[in-house]
N, C-alpha and C positions, 0 to 999 in steps of 0.2 A: 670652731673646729678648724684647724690647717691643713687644708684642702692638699699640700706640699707634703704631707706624711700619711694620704693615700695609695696604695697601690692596687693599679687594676687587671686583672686576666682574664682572660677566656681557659674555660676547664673544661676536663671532660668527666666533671661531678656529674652523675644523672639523676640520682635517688635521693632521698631525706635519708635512706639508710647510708650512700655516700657522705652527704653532708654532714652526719652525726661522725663518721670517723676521720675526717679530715678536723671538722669540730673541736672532737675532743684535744687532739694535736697541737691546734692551734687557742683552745683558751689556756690549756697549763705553758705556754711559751712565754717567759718574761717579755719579751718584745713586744708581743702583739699585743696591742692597746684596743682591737675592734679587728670583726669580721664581718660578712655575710656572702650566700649566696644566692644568686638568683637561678632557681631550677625554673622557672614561666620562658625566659631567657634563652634563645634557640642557643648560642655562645654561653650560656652557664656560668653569666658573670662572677667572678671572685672580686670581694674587695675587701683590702687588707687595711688595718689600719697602724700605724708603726714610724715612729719619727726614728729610729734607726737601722732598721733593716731595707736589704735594696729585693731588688725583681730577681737576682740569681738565690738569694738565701730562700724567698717564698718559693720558685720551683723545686727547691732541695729539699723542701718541708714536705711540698706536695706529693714529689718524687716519690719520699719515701712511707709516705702515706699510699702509694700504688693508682698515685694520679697521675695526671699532668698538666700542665698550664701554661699559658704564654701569654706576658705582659702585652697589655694594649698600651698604646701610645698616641696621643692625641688622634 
């Protein structure tokens, strides 16, 4: 896997019922290659997986999913 077509965020997904609707969003999206969240995660990791999409198009995804998220950075 290339570690370089991760992207990571802190969300404020709290539920399996959140995560199912951002979910769904994100497996019909041609780009995204991989997902997951961590709800254990006090920061509610998001991690994307996508060798072409950047950190602004995954908050506009989220966005419009009725979330929000901000890319961590090392």
């Amino acid at each position: 896997m290339n570690f370089d077509h991760i992207l990571i965020f802190r969300s404020n997904v709290n539920t399996e019922a959140d995560s199912h609707r951002i979910g769904n969003t994100l497996d019909m999206h041609p780009l995204v290659d991989g997902w997951s969240i961590d709800l254990e995660d006090e920061e509610k990791i998001l991690r994307i997986v996508s060798p072409k999409l950047n950190a602004k198009h995954i908050t506009d995804i989220v966005k419009k999913c009725g979330y929000s998220c901000e890319e961590l950075t090392d």
